[in-house]
C-alpha positions as CSV (number, residue, x, y, z in Angstrom):
1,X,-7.7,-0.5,2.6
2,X,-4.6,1.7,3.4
3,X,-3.9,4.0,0.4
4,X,0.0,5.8,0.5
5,X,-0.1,7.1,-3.0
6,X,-0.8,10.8,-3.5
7,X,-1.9,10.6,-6.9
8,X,-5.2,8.8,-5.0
9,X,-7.7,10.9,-3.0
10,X,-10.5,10.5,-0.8
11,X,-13.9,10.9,-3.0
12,X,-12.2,9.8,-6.4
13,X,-13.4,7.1,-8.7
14,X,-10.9,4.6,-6.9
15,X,-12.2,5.4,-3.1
16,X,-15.8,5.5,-4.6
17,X,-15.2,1.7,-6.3
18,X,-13.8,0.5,-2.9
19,X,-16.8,2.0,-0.5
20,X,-19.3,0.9,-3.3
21,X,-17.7,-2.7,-2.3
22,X,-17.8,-2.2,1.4
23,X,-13.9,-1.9,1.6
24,X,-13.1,1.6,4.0
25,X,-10.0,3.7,2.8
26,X,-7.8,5.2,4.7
27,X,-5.5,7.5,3.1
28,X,-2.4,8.5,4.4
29,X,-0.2,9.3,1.5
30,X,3.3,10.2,2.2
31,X,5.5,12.9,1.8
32,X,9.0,11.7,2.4
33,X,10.3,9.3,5.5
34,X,7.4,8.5,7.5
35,X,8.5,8.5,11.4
36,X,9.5,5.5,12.7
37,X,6.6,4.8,15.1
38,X,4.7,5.6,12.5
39,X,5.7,3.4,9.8
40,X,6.0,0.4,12.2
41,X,2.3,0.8,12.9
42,X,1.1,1.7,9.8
43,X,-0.6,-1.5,8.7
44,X,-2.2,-2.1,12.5
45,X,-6.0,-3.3,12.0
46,X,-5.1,-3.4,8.2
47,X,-6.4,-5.8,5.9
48,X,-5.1,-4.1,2.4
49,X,-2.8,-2.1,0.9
50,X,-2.5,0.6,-2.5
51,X,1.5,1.7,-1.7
52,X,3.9,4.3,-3.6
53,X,7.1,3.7,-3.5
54,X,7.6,3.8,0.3
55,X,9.7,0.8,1.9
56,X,7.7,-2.1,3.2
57,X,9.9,-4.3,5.1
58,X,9.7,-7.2,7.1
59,X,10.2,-5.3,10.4
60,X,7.1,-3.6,9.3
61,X,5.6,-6.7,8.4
62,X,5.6,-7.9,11.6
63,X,3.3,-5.6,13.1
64,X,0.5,-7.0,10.1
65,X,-1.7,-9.1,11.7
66,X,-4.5,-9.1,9.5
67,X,-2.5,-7.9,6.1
68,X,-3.7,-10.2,3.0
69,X,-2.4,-8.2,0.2
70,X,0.0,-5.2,-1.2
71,X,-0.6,-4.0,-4.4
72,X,2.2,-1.5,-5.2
73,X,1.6,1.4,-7.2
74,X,3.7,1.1,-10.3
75,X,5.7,-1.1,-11.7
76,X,8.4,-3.5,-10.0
77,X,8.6,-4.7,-6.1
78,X,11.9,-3.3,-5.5
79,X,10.5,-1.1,-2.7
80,X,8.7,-4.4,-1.4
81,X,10.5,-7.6,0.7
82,X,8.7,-9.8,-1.4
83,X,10.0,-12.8,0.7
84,X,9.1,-11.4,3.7
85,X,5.4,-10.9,2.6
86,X,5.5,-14.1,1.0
87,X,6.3,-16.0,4.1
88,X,4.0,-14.3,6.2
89,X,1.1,-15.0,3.5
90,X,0.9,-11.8,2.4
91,X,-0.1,-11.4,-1.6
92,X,1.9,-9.0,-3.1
93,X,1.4,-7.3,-6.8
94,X,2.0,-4.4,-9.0
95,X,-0.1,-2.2,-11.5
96,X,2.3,-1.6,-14.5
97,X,1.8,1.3,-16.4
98,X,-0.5,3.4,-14.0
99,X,2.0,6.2,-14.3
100,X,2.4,6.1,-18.4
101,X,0.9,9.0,-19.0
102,X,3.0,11.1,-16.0
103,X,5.8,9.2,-18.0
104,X,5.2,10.6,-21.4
């Protein structure tokens, strides 16, 4: 599972839950515009995704051979081409409200 939020860290309840079920995490968070060999590779050999509110588009999709699912962090899938993921079979959801209480 690729993890790109920074709120997310390695040894935290969320990476414990996803080793406890087998799943590795790879967390690369990011810090502004990722470079663009970088972010064109960025979901090689990856089966699952936790983003922030990085661009996913479908030039990057195309490099995401074995991608089943993107769960963005937050609410909406503006940051997301929806169709693209869509018609690539890609599963593609939110989690509304995880930042409610950076919000208040």
């Amino acid at each position: 599972m690729l993890v790109t939020t920074d709120y997310l860290q390695p040894g935290d309840d969320i990476d414990q839950l996803l080793r406890g079920h087998g799943q590795g995490a790879i967390h690369r968070p990011t810090a502004g515009p990722r470079r663009t060999d970088e972010a064109l590779s960025q979901f090689d050999g990856i089966h699952g995704a936790k983003m922030a509110s990085e661009p996913v588009t479908a030039e990057k999709l195309d490099s995401a051979a074995h991608l089943n699912m993107i769960d963005r962090s937050g609410i909406g899938y503006d940051s997301i081409d929806v169709d693209a993921a869509t018609a690539r079979g890609i599963a593609v959801g939110n989690t509304p409200g995880v930042n409610h209480h950076a919000v208040a």
